[in-house]
DSSP file (Angstrom, degrees, kcal/mol; ACC not computed):
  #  RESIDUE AA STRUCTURE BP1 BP2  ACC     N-H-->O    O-->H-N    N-H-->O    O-->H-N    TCO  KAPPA ALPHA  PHI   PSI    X-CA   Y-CA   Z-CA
    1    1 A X              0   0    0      0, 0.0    57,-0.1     0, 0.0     2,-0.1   0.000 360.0 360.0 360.0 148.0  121.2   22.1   23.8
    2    2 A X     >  -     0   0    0     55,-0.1     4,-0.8     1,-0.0     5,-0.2  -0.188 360.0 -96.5 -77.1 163.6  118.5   21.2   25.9
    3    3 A X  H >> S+     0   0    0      2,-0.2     4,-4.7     3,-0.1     3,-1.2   0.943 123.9  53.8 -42.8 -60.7  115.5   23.3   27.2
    4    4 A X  H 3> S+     0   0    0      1,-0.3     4,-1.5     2,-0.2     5,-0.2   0.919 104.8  56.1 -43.7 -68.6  117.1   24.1   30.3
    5    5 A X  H 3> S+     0   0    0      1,-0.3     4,-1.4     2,-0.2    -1,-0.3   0.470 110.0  43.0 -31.2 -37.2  119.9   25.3   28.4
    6    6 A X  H <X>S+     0   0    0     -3,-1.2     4,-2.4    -4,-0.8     5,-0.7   0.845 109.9  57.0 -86.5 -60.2  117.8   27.8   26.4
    7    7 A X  H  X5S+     0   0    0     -4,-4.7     4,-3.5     1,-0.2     5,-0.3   0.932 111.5  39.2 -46.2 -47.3  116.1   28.7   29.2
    8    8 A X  H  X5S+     0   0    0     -4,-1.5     4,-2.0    -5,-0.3     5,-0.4   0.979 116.0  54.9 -56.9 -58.6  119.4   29.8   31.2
    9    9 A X  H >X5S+     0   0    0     -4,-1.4     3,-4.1     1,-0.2     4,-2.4   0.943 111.5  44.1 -40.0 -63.4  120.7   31.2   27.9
   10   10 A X  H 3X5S+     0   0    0     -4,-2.4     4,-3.5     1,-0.3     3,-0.3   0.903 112.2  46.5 -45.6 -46.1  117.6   33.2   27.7
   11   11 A X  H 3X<S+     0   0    0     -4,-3.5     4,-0.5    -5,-0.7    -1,-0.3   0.765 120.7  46.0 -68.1 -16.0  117.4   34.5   31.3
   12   12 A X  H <X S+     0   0    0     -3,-4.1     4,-2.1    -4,-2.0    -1,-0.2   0.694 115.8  43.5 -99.6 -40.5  121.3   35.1   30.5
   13   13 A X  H  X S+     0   0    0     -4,-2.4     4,-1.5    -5,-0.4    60,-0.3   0.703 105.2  64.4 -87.7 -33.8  120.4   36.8   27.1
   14   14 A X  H  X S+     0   0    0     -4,-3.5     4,-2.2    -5,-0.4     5,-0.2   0.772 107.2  45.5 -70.0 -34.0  117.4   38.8   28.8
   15   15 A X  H >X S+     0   0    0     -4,-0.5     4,-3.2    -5,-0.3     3,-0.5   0.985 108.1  47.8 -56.4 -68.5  120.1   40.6   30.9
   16   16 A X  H 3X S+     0   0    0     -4,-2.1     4,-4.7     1,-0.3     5,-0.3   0.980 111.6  55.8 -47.8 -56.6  122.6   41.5   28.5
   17   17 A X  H 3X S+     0   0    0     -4,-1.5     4,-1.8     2,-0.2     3,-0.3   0.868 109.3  49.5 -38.9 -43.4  119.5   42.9   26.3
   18   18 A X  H << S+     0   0    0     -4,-2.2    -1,-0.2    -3,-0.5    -2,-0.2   0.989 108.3  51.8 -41.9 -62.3  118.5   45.1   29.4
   19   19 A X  H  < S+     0   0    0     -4,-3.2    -1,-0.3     1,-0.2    -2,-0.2   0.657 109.1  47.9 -51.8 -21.7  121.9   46.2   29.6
   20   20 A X  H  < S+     0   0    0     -4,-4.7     2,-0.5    -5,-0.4    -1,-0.2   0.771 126.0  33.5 -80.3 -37.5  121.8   47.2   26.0
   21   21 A X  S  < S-     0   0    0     -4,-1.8    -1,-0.2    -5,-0.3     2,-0.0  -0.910  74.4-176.7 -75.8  91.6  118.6   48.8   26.7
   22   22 A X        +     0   0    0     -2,-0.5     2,-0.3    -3,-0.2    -3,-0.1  -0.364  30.7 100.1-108.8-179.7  118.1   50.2   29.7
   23   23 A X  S    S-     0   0    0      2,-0.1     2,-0.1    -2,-0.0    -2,-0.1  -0.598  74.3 -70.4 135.8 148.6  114.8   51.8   30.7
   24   24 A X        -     0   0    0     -2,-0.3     2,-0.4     2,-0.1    64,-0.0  -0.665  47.8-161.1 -91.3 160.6  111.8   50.9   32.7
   25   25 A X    >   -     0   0    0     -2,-0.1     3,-3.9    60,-0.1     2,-0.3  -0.982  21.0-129.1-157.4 125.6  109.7   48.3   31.1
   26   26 A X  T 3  S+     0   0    0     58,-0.6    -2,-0.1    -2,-0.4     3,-0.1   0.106 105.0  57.0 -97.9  49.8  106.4   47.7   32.0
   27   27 A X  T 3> S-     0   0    0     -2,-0.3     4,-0.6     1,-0.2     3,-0.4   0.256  93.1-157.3-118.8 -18.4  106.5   44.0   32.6
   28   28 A X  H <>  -     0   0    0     -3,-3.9     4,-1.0     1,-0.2     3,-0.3  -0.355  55.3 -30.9  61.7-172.6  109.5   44.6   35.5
   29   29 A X  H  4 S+     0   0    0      1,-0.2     4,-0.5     2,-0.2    -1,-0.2   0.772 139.1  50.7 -19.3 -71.4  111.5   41.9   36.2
   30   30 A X  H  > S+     0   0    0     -3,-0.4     4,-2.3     2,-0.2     3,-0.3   0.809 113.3  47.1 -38.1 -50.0  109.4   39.1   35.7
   31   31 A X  H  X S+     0   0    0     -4,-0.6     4,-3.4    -3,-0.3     5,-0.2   0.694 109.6  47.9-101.8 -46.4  108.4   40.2   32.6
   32   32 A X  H  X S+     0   0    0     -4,-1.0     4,-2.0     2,-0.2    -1,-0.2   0.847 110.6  60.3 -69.9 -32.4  112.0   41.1   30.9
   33   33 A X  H  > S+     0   0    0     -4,-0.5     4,-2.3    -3,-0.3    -2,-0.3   0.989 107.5  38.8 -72.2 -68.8  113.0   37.8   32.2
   34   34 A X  H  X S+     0   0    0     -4,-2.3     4,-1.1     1,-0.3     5,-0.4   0.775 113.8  55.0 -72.0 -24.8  110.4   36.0   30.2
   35   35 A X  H >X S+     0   0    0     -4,-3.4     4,-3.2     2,-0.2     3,-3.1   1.000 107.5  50.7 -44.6 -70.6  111.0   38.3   27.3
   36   36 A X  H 3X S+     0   0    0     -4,-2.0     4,-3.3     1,-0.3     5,-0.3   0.915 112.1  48.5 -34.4 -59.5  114.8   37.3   27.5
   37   37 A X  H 3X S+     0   0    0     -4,-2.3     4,-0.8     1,-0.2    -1,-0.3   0.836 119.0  39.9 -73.0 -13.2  113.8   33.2   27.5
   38   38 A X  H <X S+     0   0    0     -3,-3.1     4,-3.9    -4,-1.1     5,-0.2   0.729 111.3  51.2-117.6   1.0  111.6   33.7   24.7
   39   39 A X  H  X>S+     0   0    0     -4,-3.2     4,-2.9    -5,-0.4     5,-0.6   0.973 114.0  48.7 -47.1 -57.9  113.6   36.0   22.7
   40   40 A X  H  X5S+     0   0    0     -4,-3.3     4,-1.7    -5,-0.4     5,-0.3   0.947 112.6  48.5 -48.5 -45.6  116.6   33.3   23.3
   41   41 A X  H  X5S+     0   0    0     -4,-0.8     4,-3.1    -5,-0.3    -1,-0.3   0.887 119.6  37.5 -97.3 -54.6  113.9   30.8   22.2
   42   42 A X  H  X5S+     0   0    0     -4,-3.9     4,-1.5     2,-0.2     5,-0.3   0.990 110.4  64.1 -68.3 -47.8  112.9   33.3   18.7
   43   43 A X  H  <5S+     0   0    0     -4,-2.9     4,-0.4     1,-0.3     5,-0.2   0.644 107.5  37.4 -15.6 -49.0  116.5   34.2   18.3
   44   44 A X  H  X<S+     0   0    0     -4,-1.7     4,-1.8    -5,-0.6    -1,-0.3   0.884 112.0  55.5 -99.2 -53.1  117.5   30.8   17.5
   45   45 A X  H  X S+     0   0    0     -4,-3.1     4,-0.5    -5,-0.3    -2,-0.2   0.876 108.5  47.7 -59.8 -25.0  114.8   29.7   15.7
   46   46 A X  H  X>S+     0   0    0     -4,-1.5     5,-1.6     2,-0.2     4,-1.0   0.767 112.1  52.6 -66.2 -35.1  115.0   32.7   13.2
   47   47 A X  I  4>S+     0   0    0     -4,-0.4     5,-1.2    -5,-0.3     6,-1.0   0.917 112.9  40.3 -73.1 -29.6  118.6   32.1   12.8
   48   48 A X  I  <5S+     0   0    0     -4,-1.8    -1,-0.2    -5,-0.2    -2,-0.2   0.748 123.5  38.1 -88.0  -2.5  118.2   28.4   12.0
   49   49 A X  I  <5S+     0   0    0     -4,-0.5    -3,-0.2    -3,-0.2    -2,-0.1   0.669 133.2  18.3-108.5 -66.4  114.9   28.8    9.5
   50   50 A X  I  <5S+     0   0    0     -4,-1.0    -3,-0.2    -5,-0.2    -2,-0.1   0.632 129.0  39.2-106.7 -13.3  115.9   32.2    7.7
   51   51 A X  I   <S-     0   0    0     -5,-1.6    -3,-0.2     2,-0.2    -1,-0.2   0.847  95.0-133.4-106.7 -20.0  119.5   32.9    8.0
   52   52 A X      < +     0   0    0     -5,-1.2     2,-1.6     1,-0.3    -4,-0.2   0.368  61.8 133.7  68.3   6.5  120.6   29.4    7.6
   53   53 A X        -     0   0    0     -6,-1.0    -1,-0.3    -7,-0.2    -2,-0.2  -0.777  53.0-141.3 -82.9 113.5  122.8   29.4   10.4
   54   54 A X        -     0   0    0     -2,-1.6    -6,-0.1    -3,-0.1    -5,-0.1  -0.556  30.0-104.1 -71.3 128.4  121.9   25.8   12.3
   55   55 A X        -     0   0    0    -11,-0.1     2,-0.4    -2,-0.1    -1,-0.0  -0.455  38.1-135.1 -34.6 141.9  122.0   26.3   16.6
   56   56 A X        -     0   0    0      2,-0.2     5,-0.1     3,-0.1    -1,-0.0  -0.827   2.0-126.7 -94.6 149.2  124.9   24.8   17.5
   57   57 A X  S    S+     0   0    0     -2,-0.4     2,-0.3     3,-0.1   -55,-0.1   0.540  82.9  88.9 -79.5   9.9  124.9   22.4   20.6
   58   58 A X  S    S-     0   0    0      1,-0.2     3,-0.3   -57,-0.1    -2,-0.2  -0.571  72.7-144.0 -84.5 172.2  127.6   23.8   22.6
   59   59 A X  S    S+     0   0    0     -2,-0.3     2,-1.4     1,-0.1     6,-0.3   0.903  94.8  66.9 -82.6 -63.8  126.2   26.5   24.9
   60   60 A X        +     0   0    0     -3,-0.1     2,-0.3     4,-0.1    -1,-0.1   0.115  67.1 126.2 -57.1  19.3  129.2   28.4   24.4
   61   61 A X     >  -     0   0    0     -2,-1.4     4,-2.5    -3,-0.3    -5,-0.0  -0.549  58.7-138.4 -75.9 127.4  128.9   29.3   20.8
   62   62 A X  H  > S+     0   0    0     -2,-0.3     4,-3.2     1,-0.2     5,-0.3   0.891 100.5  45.1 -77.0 -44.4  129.1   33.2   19.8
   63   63 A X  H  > S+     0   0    0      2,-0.3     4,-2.0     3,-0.2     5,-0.2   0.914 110.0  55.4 -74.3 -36.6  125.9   32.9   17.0
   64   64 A X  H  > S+     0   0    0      2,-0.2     4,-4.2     3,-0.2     5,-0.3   0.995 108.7  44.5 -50.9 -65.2  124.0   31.1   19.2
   65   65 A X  H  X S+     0   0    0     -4,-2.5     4,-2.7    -6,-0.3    -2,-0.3   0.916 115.0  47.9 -51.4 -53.8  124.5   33.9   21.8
   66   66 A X  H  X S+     0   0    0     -4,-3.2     4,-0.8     2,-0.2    -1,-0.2   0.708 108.9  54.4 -81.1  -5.8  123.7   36.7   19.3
   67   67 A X  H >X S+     0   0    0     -4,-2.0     4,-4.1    -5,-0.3     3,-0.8   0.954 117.3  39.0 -39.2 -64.0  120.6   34.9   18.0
   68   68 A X  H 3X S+     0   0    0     -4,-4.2     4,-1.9     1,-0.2     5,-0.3   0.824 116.8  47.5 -64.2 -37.2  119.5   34.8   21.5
   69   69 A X  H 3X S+     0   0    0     -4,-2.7     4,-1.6    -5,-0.3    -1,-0.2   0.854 116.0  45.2 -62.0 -29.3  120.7   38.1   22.4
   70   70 A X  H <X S+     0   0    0     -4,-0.8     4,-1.8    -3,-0.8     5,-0.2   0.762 114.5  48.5-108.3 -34.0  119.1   39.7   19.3
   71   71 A X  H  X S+     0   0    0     -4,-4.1     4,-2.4     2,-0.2    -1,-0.2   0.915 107.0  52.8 -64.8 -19.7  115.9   37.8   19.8
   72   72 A X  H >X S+     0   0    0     -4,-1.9     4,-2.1     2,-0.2     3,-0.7   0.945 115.9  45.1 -74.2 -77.5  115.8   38.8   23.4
   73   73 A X  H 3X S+     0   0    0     -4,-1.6     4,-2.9    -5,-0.3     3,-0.3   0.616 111.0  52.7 -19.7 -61.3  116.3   42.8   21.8
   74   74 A X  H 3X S+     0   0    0     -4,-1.8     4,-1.4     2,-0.3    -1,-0.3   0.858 112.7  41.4 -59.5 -65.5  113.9   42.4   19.2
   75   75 A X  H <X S+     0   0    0     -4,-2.4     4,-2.1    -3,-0.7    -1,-0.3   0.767 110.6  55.4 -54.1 -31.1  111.2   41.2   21.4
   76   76 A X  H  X S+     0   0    0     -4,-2.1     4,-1.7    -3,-0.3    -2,-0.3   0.954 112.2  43.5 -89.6 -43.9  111.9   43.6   24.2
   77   77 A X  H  X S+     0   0    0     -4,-2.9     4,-0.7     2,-0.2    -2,-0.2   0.644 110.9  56.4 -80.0   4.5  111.5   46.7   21.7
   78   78 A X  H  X S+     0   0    0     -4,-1.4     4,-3.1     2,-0.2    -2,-0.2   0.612 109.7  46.9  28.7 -63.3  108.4   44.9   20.2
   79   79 A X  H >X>S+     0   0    0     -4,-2.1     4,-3.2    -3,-0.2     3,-0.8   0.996 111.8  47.8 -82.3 -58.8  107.0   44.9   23.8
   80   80 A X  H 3<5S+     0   0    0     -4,-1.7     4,-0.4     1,-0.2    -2,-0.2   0.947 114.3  48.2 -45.0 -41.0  107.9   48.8   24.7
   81   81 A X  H 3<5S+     0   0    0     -4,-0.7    -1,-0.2    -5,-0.2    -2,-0.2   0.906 116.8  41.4 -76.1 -25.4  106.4   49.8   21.4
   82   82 A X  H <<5S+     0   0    0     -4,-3.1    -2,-0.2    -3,-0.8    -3,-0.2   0.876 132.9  21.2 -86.0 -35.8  102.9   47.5   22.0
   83   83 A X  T  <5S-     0   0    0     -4,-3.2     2,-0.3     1,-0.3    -3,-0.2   0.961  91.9-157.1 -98.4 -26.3  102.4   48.4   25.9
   84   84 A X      < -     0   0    0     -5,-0.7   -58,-0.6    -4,-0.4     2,-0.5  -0.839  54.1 -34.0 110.5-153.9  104.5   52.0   26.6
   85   85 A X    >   +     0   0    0     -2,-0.3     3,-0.6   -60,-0.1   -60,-0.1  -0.896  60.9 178.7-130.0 104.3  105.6   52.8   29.7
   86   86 A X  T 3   +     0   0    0     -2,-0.5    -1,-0.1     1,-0.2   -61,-0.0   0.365  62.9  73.2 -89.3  -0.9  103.5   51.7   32.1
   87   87 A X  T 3         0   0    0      1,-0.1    -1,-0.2    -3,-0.0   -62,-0.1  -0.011 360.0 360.0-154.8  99.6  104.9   52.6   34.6
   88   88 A X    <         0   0    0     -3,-0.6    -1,-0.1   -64,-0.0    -2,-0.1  -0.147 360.0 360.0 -48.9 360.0  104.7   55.9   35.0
């Protein structure tokens, strides 16, 4: 997959995570978004370094998607636990 690819995943991957989490976030939109793309971005690299699972290149690959979903999660409770809720 390409950059683009990740990036769409992520912005795709940043959603679902909301939706798994819901809750105000003190980045907003913007901020959840770019969590999501680099979640997508950690997600996949963890899987392919420490779990052994290689990215695959279709987009539509189910481990790909929970790498990225799970990086996007990871990151996004990462970021509530360093800033709070900011806004208050």
């Amino acid at each position: 997959m390409g950059i683009i690819s990740w990036m769409i995943l992520g912005l795709i991957a940043g959603a679902i995570a909301k939706i798994l989490l819901p809750g105000r976030d003190p980045g907003g939109l913007i901020g959840t978004t770019l969590i999501g793309i680099a979640g997508a971005f950690v997600g996949g690299w963890i899987s392919a370094h420490f779990l052994h699972r290689p990215v695959q290149k279709q987009f539509f690959d189910l481990y790909t998607w929970g790498a990225a979903i799970g990086g996007s999660l990871a990151l996004l409770i990462g970021y509530r636990i360093l800033f709070g809720n900011s806004r208050d």
